[in-house]
FIGURO-925483 format. One record per atom (N, C-alpha, C): z, y, x. Coordinates in steps of 0.1 Angstrom, whole numbers, plus 5000, padded with zeros to 4 digits. Atoms other than C-alpha are relative to their C-alpha. Example, Ala and Ser with C-alpha at 12.3 -4.5 7.8 and 13.67 -1.06 7.14 Angstrom:
% FIGURO-925483
500049885009 507849555123 500050125009 500049894991 507149895137 500850114992 
This chain:
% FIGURO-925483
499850115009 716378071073 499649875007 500350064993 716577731085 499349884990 500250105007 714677471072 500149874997 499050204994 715877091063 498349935003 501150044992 714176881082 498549954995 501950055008 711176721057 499350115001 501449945003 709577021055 500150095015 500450044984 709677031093 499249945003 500750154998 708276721096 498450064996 501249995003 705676841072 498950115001 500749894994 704977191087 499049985015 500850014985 704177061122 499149884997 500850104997 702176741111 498650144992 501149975007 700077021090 499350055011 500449924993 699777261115 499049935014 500850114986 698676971145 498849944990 500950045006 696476841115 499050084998 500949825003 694677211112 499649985013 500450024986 694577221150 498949865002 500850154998 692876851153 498550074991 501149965009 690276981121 499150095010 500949904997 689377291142 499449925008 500850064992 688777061174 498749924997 501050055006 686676871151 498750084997 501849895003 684177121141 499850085009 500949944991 683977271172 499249895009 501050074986 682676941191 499049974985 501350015016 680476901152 499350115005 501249915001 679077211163 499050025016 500749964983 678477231203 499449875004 501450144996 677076801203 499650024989 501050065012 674676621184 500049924999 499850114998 673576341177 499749895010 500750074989 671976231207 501649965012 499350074992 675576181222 500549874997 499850205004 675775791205 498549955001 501650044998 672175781219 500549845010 499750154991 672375361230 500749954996 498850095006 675275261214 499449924985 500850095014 673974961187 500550084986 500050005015 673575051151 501049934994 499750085016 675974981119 499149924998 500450025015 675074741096 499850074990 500049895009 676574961078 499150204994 501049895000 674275261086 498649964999 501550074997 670975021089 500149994977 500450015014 671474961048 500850084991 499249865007 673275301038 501149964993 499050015013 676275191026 500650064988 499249835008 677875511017 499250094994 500849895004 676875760996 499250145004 500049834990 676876051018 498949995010 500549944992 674176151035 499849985015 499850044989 673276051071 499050115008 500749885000 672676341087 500249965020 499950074994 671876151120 499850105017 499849904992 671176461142 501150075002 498349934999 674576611138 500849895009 499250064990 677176491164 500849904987 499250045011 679076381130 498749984988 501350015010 676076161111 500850014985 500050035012 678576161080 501050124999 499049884998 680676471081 501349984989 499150015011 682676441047 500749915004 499050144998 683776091056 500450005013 499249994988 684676191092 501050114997 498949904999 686576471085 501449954991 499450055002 688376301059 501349945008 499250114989 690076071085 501250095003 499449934995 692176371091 501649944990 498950055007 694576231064 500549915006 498650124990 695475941085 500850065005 499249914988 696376191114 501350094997 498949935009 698376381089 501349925002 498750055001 700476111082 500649945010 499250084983 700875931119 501050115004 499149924995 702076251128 500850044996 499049945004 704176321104 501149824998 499450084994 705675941110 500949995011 499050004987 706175981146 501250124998 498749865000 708476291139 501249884992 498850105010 710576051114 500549915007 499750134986 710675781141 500850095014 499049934988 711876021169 501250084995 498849935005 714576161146 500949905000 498650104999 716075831144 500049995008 499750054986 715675731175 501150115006 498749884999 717976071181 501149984994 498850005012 720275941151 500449885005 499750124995 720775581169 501950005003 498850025001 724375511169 501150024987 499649975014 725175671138 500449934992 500250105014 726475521106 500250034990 500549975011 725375501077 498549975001 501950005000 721275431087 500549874989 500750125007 719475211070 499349955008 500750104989 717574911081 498850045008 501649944994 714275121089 500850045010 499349884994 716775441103 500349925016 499350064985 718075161131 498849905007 501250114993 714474991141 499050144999 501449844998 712375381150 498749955008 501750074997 709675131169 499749974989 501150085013 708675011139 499550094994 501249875007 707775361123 499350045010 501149914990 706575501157 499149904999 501050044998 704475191156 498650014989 500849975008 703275261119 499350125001 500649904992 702675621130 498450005010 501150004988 700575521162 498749924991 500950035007 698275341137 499550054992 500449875009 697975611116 499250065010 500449944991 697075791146 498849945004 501150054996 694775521155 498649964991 500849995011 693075471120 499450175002 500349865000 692475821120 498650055008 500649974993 690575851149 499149844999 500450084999 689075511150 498750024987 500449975012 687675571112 498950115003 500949814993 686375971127 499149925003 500450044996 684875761148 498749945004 500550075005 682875521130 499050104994 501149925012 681375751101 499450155015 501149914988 680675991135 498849965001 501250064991 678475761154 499149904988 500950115011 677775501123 499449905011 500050094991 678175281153 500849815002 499550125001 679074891156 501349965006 498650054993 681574931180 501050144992 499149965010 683075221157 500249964987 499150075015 683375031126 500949925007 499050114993 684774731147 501550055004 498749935003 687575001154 500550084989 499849945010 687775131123 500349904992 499650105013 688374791107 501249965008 499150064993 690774691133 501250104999 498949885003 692975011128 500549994991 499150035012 693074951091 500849854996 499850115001 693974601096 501750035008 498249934991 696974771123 501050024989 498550025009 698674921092 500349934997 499550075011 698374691068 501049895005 498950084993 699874441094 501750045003 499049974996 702374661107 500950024985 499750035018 703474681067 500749874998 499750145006 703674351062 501249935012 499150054992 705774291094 501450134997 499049945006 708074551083 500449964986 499550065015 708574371048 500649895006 499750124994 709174071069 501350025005 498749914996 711874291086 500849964994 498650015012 713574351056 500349904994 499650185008 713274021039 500949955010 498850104997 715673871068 501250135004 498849904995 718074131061 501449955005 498550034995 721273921069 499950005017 500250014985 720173921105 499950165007 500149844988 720974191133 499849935010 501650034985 718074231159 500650085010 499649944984 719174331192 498950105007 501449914998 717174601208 498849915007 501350104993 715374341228 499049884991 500950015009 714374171198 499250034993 501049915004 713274461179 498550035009 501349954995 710974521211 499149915000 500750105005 709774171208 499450004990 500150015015 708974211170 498750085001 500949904999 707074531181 498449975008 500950074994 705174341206 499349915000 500450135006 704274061188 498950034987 501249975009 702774281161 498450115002 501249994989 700874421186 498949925005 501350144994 699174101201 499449974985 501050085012 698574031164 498650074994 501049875002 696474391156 499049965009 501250044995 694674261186 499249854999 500250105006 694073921173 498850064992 501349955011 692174041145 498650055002 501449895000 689374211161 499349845000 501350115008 687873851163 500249934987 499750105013 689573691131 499150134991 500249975004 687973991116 498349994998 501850004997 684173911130 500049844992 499550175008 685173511110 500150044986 499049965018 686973641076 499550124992 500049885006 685173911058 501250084996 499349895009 686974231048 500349994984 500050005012 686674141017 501149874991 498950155004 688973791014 501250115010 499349964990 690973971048 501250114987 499649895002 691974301031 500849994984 499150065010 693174150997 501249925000 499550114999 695073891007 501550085009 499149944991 697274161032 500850084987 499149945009 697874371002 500749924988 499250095010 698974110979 501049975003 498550074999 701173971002 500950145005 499449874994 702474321014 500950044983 499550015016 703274360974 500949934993 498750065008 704974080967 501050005010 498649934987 706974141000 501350104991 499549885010 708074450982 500749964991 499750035016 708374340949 501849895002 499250044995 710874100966 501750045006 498749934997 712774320985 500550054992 499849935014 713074520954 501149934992 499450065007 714574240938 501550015005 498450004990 717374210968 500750114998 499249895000 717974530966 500150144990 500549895014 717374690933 500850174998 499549905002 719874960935 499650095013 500249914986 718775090969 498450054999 501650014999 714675040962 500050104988 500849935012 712375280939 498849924998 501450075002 709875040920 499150104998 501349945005 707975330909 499350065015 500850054991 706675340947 499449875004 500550154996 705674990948 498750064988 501249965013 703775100911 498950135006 501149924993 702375410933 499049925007 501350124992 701375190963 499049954996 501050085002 699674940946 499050094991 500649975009 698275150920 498750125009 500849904993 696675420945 498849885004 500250104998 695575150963 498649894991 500950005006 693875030936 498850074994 500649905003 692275320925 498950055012 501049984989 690675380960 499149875001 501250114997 688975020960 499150024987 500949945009 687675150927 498950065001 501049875000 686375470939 499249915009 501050044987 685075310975 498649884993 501550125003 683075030951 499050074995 501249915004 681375270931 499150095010 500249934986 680875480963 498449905003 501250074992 678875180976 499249934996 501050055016 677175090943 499250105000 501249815002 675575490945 500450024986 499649955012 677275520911 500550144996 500049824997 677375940904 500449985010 499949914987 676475990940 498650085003 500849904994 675376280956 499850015009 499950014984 674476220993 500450125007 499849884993 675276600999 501250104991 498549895010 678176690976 501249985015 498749984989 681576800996 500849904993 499350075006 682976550971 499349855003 500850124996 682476190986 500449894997 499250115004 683975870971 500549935013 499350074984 684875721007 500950085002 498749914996 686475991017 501250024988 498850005014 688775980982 500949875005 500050194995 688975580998 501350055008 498849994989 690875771028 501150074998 498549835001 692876061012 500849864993 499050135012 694275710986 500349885011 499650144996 694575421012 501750085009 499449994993 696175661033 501750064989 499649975006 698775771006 501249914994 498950105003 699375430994 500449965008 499450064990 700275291028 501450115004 498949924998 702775621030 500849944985 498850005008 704575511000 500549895001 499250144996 705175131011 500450055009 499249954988 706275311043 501350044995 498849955005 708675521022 500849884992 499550095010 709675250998 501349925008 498550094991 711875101031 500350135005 499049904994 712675411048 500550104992 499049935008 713975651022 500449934987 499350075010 716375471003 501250055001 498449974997 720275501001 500249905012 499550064985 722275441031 500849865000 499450115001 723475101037 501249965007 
């Protein structure tokens, strides 16, 4: 029996996502913590942000909220498969605007991939140079999002491959931009202001193209989305928390940010064909 391709896609991102998990708990079980011996302190670990536990001898001081992260990885990887199918389908007709620009999903992909691990990272070491990547990864999607809305908003225009690679590389220099606009601009004015405008992007396109778009992924997006800045506040309020439950409001933060940023993904790439 042959299977159609989505649940391809989503057999091999599980299976590389299981594989990744095990590598995880075998370096959780053979370091400690003494391998981020030197590297400066969190803030965020100096005044416990999170609920969970800091279990500072373990190679992994937050385990729940590192393992989590595996949901990014989930979905980069099951991006890049969608990105190298078009890239295989290139000439074709009938794509859609995403289906004929596959850098732009392999690039949302590789930030999946890089949140993922950047995020592991952070709640591992509860280190300053791993939050600093772990805020700069989540700042990668939401950018690369918002430049893919930008995409579609000038849809009367066809991009030449050398423009698409410009576009790609421009939102690149920007992802690294931010690591100092981000040490300037709290997270907290930063990370609002991306998903607002990332929303009404949408809401926009939506309008252009009402018969091609599903609003009730925009109403997911945003709504997940919201729901995780919910949980993450209470999380960091200590509101029912249990520093040692398997159940950890951050990590709810990652299974939901990472979920709604897949359904603004979806919201442009699976639509009808144009």
């Amino acid at each position: 029996m042959v299977l159609p391709l989505p649940y391809k896609w989503l057999l091999r991102s599980a299976y590389l996502t299981i594989g990744m998990l095990l590598l995880w708990i075998g370096l959780d079980t053979w370091l400690d913590g003494t391998a981020w011996a030197g590297l400066r302190i969190s803030q965020s670990a100096m005044t416990v942000e999170y609920c969970e536990f800091n279990h500072v001898h373990r190679f992994f001081h937050q385990p729940i909220n590192t393992y989590s992260n595996l949901a990014y990885f989930f979905f980069g990887v099951l991006l890049l498969q969608i990105a190298w199918d078009d890239h295989t389908q290139q000439g074709k007709p009938g794509l859609n605007r995403l289906e004929n620009f596959p850098m732009l999903s392999a690039l949302l992909g590789g930030c999946f991939v890089y949140l993922g691990f950047g995020s592991a990272f952070f709640h591992a070491s509860l280190t300053y140079l791993g939050q600093r990547v772990d805020m700069n990864a989540t700042y990668s999607i939401m950018l690369t999002l918002v430049g893919m809305a930008l995409y579609h908003l000038g849809h009367r225009l066809r991009w030449t491959p050398a423009q698409k690679t410009i576009w790609v590389l421009a939102l690149l220099v920007l992802i690294g931009v931010f690591l100092p606009i981000a040490l300037l601009v709290p997270s907290s004015r930063l990370v609002p202001a991306l998903i607002l405008g990332l929303n009404v992007l949408m809401l926009i396109n939506y309008i252009q193209f009402r018969k091609e778009r599903s609003f009730w992924l925009i109403l997911l997006s945003f709504g997940l989305i919201v729901l995780a800045i919910k949980i993450r506040t209470l999380d960091v309020q200590k509101v029912g928390c249990d520093p040692h439950s398997f159940l950890q409001g951050h990590a709810l933060w990652h299974v939901l940010t990472g979920l709604s940023s897949f359904c603004s993904y979806a919201f442009f790439r699976f639509t009808k064909k144009t």
